[in-house]
Backbone as XML, in Angstrom:
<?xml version="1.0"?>
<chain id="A" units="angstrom">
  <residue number="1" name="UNK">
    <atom name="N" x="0.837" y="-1.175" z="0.000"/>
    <atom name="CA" x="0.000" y="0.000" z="0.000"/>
    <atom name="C" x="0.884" y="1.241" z="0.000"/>
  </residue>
  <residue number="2" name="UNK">
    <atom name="N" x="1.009" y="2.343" z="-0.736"/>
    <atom name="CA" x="1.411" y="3.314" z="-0.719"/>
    <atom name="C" x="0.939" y="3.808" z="0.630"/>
  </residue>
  <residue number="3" name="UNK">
    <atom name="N" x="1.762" y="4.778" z="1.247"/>
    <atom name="CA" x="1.452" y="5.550" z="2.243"/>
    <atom name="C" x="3.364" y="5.909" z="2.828"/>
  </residue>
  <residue number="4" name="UNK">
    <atom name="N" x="3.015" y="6.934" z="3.779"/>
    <atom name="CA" x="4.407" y="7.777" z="3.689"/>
    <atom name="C" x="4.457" y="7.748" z="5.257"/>
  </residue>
  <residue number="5" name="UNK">
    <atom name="N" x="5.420" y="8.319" z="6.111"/>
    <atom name="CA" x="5.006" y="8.933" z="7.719"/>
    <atom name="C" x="5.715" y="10.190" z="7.281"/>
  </residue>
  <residue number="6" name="UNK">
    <atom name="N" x="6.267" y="10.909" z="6.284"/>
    <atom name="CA" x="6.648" y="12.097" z="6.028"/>
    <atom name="C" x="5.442" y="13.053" z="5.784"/>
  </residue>
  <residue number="7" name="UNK">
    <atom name="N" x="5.385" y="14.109" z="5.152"/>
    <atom name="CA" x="4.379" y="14.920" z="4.464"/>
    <atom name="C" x="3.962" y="14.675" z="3.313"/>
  </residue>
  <residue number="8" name="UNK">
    <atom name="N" x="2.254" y="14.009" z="3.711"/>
    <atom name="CA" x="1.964" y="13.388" z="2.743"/>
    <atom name="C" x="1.981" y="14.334" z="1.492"/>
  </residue>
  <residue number="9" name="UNK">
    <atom name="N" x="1.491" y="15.730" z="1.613"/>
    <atom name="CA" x="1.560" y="16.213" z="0.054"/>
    <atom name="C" x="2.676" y="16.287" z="-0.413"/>
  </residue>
  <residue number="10" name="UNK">
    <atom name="N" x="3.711" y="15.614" z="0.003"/>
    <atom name="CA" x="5.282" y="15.709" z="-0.983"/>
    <atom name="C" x="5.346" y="14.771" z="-1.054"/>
  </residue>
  <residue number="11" name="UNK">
    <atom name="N" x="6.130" y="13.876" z="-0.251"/>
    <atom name="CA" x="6.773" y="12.503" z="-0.130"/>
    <atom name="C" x="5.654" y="11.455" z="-0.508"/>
  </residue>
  <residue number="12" name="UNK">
    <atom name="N" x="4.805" y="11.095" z="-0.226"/>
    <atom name="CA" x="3.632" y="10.776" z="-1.316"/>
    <atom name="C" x="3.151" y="10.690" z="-2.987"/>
  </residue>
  <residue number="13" name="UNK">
    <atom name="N" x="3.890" y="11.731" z="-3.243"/>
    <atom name="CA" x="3.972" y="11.994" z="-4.125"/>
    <atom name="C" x="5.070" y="11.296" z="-5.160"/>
  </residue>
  <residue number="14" name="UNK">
    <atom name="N" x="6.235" y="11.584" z="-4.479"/>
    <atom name="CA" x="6.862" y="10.763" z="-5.435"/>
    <atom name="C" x="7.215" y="9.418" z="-5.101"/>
  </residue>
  <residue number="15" name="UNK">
    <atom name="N" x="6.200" y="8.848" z="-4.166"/>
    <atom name="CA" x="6.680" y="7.563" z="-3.871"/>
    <atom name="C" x="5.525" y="7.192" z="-4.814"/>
  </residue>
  <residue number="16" name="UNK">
    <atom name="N" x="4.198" y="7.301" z="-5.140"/>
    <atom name="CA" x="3.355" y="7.030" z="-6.674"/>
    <atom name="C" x="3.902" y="7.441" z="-7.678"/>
  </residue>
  <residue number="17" name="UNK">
    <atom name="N" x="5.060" y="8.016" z="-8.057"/>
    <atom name="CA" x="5.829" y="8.843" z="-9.144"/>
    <atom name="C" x="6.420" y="7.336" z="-9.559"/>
  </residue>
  <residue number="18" name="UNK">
    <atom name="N" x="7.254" y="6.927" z="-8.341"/>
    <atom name="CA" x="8.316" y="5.903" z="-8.215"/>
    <atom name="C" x="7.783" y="4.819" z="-8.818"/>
  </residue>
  <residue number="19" name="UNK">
    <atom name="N" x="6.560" y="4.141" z="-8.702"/>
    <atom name="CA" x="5.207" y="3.271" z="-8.656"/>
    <atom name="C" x="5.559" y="3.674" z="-9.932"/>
  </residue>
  <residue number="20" name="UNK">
    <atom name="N" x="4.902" y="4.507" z="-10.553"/>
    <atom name="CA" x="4.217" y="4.182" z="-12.260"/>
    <atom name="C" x="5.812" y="4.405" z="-13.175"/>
  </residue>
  <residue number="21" name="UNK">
    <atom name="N" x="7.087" y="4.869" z="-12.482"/>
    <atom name="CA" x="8.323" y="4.732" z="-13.066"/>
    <atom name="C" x="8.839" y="3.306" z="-12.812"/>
  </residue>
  <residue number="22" name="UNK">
    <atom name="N" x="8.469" y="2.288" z="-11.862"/>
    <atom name="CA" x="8.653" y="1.079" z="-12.033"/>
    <atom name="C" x="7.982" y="0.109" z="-12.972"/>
  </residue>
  <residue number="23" name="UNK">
    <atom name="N" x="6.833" y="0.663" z="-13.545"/>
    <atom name="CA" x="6.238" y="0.275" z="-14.863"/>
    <atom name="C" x="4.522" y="0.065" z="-14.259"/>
  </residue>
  <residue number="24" name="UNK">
    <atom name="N" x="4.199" y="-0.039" z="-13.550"/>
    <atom name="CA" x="2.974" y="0.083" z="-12.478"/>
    <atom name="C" x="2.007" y="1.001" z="-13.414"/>
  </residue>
  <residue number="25" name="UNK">
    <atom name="N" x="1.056" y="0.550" z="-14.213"/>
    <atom name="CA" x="0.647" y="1.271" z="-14.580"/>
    <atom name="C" x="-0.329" y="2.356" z="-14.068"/>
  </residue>
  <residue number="26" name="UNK">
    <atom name="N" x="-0.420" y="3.932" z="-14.584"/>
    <atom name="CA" x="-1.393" y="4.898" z="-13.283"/>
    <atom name="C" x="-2.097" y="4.762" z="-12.762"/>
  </residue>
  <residue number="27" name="UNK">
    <atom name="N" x="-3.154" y="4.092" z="-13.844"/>
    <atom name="CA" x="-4.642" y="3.986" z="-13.462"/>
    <atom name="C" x="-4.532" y="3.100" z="-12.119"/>
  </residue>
  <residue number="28" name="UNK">
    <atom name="N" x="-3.382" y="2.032" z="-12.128"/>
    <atom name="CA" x="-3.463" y="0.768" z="-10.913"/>
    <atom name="C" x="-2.648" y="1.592" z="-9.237"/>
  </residue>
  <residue number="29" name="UNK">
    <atom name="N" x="-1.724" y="2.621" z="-9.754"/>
    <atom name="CA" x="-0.835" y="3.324" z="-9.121"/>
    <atom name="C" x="-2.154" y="4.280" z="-8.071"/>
  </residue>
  <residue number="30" name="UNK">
    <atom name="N" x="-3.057" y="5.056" z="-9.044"/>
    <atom name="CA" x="-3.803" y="5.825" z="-8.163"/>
    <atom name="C" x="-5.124" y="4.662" z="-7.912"/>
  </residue>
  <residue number="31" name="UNK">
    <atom name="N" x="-5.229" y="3.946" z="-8.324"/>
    <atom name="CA" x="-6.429" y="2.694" z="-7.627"/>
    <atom name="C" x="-5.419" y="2.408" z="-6.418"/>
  </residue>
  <residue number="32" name="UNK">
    <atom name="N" x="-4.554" y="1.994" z="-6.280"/>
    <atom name="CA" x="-3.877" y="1.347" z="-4.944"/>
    <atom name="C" x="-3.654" y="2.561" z="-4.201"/>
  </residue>
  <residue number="33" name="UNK">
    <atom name="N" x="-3.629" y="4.173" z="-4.324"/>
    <atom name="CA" x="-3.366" y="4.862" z="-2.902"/>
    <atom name="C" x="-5.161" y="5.103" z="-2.697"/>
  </residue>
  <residue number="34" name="UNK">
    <atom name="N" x="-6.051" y="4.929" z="-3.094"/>
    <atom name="CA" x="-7.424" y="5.301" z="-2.862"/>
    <atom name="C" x="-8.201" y="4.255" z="-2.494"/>
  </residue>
  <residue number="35" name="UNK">
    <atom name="N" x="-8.578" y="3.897" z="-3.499"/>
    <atom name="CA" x="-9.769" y="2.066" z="-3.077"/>
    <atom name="C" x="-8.837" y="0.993" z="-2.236"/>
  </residue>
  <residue number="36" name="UNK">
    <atom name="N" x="-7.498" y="0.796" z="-3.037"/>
    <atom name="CA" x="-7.079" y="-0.223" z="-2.640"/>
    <atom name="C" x="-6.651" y="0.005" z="-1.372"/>
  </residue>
  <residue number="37" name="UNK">
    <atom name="N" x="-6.261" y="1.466" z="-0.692"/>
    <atom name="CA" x="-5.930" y="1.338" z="0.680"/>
    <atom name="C" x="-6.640" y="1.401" z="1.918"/>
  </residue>
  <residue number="38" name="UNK">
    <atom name="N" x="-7.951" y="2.014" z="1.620"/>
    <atom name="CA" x="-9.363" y="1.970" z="1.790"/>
    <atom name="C" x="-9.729" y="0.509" z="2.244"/>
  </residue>
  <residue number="39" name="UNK">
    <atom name="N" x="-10.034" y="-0.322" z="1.006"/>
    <atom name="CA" x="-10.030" y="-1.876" z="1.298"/>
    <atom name="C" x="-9.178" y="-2.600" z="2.388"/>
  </residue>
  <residue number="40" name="UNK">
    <atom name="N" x="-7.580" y="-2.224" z="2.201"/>
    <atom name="CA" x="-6.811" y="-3.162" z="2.949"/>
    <atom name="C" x="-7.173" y="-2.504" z="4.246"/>
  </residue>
  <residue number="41" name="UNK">
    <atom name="N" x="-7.839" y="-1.349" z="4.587"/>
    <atom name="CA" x="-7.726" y="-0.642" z="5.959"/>
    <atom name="C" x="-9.255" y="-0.787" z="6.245"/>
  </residue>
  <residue number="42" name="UNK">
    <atom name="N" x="-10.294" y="-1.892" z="5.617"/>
    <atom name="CA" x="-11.281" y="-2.046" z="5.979"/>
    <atom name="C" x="-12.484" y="-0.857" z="6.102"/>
  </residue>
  <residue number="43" name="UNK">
    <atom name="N" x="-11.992" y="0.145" z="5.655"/>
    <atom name="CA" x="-13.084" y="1.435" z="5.409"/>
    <atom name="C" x="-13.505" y="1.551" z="3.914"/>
  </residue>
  <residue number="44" name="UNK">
    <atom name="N" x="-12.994" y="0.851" z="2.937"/>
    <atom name="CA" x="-13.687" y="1.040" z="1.462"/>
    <atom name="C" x="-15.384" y="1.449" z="1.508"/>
  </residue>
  <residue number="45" name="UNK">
    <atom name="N" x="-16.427" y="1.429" z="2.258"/>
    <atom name="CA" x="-17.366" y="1.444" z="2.839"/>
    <atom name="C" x="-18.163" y="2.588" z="2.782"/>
  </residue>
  <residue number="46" name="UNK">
    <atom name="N" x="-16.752" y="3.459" z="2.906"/>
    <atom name="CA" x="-16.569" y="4.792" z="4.017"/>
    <atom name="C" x="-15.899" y="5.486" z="2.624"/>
  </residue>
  <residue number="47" name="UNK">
    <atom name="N" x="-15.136" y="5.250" z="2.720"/>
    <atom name="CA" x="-13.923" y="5.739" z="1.778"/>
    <atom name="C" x="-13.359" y="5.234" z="0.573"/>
  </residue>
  <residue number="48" name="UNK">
    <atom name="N" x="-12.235" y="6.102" z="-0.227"/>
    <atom name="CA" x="-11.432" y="4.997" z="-1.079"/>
    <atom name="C" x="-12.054" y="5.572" z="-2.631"/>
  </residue>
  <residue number="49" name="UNK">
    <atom name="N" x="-13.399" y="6.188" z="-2.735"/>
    <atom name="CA" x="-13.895" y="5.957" z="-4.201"/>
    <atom name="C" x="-15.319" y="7.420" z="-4.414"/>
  </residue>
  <residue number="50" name="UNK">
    <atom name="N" x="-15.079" y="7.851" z="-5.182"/>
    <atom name="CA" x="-16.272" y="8.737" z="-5.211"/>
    <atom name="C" x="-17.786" y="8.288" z="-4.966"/>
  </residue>
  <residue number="51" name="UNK">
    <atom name="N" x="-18.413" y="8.071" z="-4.122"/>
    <atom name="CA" x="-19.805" y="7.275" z="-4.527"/>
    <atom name="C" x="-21.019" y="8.147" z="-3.862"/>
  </residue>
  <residue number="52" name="UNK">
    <atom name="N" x="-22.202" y="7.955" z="-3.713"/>
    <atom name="CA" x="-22.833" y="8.701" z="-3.072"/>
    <atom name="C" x="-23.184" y="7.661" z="-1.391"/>
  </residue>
  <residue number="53" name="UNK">
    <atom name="N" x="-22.795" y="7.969" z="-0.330"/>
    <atom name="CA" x="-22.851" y="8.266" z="0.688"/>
    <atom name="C" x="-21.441" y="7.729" z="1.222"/>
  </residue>
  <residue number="54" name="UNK">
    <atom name="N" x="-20.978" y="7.841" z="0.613"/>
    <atom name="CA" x="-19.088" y="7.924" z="1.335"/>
    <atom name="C" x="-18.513" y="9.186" z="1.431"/>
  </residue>
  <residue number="55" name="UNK">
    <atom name="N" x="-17.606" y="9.449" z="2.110"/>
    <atom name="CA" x="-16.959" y="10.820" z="2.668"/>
    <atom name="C" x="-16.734" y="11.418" z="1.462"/>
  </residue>
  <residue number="56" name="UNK">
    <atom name="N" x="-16.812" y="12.961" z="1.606"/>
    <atom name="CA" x="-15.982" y="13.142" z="0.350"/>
    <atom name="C" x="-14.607" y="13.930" z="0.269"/>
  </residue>
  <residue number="57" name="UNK">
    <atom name="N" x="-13.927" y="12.985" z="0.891"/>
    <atom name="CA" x="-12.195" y="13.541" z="0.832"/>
    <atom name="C" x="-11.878" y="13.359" z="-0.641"/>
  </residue>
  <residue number="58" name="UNK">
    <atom name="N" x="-11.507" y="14.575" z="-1.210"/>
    <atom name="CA" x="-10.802" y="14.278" z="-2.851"/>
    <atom name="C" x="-9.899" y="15.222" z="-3.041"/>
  </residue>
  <residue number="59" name="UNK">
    <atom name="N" x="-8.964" y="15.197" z="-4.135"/>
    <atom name="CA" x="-8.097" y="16.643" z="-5.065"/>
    <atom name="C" x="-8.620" y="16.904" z="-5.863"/>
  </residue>
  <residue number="60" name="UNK">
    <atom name="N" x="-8.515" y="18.162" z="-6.523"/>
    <atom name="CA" x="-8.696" y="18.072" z="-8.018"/>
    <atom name="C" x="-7.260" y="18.778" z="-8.482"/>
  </residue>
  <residue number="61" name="UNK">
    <atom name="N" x="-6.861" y="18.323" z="-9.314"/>
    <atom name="CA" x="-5.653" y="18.199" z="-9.963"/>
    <atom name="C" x="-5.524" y="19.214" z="-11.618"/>
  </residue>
  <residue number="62" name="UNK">
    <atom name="N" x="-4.376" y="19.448" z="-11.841"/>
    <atom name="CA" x="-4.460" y="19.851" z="-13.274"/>
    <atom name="C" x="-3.843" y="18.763" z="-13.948"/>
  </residue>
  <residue number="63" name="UNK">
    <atom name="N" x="-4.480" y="18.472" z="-14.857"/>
    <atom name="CA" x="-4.157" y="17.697" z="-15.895"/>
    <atom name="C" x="-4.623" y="15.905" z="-15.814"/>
  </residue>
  <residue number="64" name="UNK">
    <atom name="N" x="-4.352" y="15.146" z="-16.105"/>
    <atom name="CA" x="-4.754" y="14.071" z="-15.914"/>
    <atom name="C" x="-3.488" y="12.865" z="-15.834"/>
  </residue>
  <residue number="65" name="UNK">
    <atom name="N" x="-3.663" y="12.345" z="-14.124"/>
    <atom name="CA" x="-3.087" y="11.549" z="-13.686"/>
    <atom name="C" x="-2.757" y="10.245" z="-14.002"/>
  </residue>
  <residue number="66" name="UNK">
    <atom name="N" x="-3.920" y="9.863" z="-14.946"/>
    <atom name="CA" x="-3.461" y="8.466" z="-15.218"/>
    <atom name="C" x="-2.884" y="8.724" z="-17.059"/>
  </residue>
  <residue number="67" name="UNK">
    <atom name="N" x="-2.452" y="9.216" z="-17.636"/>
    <atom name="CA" x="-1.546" y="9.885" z="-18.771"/>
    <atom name="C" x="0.092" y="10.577" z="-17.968"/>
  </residue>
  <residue number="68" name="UNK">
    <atom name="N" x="-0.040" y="11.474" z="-17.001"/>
    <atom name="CA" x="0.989" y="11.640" z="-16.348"/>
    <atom name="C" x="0.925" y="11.794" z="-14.962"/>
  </residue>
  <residue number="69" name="UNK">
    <atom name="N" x="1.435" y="10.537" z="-14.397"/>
    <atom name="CA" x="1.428" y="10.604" z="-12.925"/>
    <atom name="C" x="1.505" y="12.135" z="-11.593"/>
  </residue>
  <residue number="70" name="UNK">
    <atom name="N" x="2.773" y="12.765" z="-12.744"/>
    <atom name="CA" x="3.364" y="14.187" z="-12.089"/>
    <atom name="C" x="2.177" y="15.315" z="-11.799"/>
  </residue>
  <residue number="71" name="UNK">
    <atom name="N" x="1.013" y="14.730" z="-12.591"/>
    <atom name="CA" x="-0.084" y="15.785" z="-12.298"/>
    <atom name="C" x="-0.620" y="15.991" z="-10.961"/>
  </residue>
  <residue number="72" name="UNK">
    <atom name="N" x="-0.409" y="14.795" z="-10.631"/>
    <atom name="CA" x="-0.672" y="14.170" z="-9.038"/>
    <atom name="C" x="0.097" y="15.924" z="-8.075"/>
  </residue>
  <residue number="73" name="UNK">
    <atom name="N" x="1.003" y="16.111" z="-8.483"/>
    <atom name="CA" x="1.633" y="17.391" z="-7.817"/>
    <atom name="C" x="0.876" y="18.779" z="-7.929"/>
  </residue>
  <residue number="74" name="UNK">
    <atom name="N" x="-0.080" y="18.945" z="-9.042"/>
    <atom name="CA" x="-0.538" y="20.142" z="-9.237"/>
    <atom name="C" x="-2.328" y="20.138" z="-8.647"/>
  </residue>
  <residue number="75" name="UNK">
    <atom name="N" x="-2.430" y="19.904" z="-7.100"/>
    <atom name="CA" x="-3.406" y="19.795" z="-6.818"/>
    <atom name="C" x="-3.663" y="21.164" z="-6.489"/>
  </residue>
  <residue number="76" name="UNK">
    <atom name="N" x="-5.056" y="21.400" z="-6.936"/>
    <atom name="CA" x="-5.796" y="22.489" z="-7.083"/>
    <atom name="C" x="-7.213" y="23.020" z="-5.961"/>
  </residue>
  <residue number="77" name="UNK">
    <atom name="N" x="-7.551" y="22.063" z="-5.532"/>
    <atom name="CA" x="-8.361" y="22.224" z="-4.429"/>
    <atom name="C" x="-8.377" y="20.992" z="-3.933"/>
  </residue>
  <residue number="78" name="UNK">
    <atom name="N" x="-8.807" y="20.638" z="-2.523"/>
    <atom name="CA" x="-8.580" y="19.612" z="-1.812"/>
    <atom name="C" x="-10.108" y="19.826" z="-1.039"/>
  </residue>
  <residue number="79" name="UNK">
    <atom name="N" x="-10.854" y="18.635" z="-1.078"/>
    <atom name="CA" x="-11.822" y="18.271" z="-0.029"/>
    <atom name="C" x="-11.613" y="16.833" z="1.234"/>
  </residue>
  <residue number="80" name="UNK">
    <atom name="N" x="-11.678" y="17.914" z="2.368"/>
    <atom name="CA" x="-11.877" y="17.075" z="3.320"/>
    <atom name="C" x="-12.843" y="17.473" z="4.384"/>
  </residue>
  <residue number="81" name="UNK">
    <atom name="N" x="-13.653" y="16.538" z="4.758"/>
    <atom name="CA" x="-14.400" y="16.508" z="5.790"/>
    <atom name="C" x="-16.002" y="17.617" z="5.108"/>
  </residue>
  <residue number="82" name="UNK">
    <atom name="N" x="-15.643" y="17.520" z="3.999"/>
    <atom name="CA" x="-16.942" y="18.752" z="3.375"/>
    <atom name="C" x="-16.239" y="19.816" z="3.559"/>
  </residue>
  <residue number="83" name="UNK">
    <atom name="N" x="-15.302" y="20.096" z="3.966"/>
    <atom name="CA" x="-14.415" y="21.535" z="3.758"/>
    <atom name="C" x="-13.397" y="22.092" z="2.483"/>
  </residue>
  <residue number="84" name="UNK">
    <atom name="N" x="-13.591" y="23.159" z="1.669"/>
    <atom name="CA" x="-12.485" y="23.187" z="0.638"/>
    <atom name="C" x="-11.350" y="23.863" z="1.249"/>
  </residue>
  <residue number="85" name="UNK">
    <atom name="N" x="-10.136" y="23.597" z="0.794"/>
    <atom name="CA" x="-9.247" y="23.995" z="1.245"/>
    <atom name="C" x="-8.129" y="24.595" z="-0.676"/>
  </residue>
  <residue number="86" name="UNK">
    <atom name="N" x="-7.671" y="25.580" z="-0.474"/>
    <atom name="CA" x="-6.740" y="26.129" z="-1.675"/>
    <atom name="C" x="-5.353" y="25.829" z="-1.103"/>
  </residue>
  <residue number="87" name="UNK">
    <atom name="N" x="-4.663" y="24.790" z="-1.857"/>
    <atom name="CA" x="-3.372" y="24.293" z="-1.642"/>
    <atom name="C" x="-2.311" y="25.448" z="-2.022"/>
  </residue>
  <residue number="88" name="UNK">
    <atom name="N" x="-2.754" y="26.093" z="-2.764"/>
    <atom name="CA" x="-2.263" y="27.747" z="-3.212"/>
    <atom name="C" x="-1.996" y="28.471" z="-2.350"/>
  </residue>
  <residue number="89" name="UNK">
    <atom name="N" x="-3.416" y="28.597" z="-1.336"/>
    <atom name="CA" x="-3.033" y="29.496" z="-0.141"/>
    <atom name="C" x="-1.955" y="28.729" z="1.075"/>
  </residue>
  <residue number="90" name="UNK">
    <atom name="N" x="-2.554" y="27.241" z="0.999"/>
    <atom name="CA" x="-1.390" y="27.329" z="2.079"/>
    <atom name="C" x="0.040" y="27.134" z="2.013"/>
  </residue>
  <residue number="91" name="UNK">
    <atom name="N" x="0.649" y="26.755" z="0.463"/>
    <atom name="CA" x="2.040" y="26.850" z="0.221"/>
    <atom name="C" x="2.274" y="28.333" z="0.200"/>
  </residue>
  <residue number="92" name="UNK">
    <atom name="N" x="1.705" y="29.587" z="-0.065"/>
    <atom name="CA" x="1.983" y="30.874" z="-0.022"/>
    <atom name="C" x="2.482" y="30.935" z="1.533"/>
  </residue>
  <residue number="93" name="UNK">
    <atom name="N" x="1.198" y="30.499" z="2.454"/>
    <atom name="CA" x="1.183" y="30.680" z="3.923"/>
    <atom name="C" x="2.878" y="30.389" z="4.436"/>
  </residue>
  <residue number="94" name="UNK">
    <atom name="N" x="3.087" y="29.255" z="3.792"/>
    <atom name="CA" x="4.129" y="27.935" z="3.965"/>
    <atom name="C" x="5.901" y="28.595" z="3.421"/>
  </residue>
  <residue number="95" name="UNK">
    <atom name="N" x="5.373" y="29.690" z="2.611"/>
    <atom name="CA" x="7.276" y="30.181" z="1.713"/>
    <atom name="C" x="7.301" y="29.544" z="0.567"/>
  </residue>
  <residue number="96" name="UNK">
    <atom name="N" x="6.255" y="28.945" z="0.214"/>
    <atom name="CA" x="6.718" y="27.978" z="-1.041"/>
    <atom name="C" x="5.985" y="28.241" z="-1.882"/>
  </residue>
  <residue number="97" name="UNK">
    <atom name="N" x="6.450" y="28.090" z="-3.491"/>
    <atom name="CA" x="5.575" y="28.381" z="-4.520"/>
    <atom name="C" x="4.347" y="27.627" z="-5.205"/>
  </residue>
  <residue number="98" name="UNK">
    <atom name="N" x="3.414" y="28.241" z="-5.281"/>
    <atom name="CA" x="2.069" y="27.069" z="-5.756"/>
    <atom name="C" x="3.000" y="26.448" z="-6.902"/>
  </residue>
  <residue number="99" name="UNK">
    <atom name="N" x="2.283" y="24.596" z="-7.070"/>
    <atom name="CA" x="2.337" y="24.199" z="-8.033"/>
    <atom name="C" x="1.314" y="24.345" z="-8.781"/>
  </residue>
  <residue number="100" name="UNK">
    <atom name="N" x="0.421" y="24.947" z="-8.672"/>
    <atom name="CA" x="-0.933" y="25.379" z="-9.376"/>
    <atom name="C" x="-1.333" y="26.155" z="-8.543"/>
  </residue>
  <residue number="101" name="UNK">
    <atom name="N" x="-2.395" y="26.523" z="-9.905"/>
    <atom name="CA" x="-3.619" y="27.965" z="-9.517"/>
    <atom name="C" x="-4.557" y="27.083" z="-8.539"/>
  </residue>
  <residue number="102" name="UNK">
    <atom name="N" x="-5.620" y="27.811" z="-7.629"/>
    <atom name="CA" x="-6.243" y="27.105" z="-7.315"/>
    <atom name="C" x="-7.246" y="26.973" z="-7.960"/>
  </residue>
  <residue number="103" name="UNK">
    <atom name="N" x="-8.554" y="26.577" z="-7.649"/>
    <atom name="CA" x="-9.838" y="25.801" z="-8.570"/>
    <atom name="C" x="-11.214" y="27.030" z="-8.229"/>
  </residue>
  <residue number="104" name="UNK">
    <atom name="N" x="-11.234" y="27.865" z="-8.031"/>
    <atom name="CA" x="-12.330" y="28.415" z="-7.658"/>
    <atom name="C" x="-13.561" y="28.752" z="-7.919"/>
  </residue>
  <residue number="105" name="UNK">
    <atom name="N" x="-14.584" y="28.001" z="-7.425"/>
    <atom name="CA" x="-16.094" y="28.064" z="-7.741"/>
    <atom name="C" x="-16.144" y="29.501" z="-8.295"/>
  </residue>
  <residue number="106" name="UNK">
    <atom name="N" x="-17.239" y="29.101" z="-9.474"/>
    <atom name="CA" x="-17.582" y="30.391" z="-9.686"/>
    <atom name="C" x="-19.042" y="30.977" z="-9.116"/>
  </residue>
  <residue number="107" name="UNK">
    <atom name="N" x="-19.053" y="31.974" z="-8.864"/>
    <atom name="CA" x="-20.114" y="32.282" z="-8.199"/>
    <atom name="C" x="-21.381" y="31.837" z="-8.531"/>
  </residue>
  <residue number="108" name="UNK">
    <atom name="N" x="-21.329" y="32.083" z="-9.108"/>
    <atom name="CA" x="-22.829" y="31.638" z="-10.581"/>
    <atom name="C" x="-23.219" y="30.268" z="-10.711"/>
  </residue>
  <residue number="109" name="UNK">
    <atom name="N" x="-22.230" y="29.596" z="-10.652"/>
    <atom name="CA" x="-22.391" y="28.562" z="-11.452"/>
    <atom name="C" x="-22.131" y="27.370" z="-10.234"/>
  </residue>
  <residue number="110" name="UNK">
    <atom name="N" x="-22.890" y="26.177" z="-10.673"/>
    <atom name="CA" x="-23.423" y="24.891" z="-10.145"/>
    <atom name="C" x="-21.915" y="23.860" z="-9.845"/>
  </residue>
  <residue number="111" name="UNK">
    <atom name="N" x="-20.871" y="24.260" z="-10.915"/>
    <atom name="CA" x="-20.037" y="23.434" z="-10.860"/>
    <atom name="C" x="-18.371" y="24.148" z="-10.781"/>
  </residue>
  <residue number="112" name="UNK">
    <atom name="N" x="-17.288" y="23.867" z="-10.432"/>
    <atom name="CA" x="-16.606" y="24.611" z="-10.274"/>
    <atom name="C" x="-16.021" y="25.485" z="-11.229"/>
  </residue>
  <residue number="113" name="UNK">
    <atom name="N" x="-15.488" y="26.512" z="-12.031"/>
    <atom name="CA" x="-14.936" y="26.844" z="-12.825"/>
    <atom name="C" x="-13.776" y="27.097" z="-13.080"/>
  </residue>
  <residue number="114" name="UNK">
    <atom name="N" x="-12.672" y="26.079" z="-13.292"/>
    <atom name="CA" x="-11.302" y="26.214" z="-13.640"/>
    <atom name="C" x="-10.505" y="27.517" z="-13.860"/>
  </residue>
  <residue number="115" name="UNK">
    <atom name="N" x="-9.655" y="28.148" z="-13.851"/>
    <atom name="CA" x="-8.885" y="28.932" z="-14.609"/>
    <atom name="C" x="-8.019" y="28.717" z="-15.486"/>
  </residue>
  <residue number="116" name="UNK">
    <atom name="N" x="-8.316" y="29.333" z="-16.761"/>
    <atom name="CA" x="-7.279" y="28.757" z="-18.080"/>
    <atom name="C" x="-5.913" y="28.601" z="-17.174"/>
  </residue>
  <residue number="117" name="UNK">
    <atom name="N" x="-5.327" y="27.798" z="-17.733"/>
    <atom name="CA" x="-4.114" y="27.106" z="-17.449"/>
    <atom name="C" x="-3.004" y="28.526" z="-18.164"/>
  </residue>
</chain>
C-alpha cells in the first residue's frame, strides 16, 4: 500500500511517481493509494472511491493523472471533511511556490470553474 510517515503532500507523491516509473501502470498506481488502501484498511465502505454516501475527501488536480502521474503534484483544491481547502493558499502561507492555480467556484455557477491554465 502506498502511504508515507513524512508529508503526505510531498513525499507521497513521489513515492506514486516511483510506482508508475517502475512500470505500475497509473490507473493501478492511483487505484492502490485510494480504493485499494481503503479496502486493505477495511473502510472502502466509508472511503477509497467517489460514490454517493461515502466521505468526500478528494483533489482536483491539473491535468490528468493516469496519462501523467506528475499531475498528481498540481493539486488544485482539496476536499476534506466537506471543507475546501486552496493548496495555493497554504504553500503561499508555507514560503513555497504554488504548483498550481487554485480551482475556484464560480459564483454563478453549479459546478466549479477552472482557470485557463
Amino acid at each position: 500500500m502506498p502511504g508515507t510517515d513524512d508529508i503526505a503532500g510531498f513525499a507521497l507523491h513521489s513515492e506514486l511517481e516511483a510506482w508508475s516509473q517502475a512500470g505500475i501502470p497509473n490507473a493501478e498506481v492511483l487505484q492502490m493509494a485510494t480504493l485499494g488502501t481503503a479496502q486493505y484498511l477495511g473502510v472502502d465502505q466509508q472511503s477509497g472511491s467517489i460514490a454517493r454516501g461515502k466521505l468526500a475527501d478528494l483533489l482536483l488536480v491539473a491535468g490528468d493523472p493516469t496519462r501523467d502521474i506528475s499531475a498528481i503534484r498540481k493539486v488544485r483544491l482539496v476536499m476534506k471533511g466537506g471543507v475546501v481547502y486552496f493548496p495555493e493558499e497554504i504553500h503561499r502561507a508555507l514560503g513555497i511556490s504554488p504548483f498550481a492555480p487554485a480551482a475556484r467556484p464560480d459564483s454563478g455557477a453549479s459546478a466549479l470553474a477552472l482557470p485557463s491554465e
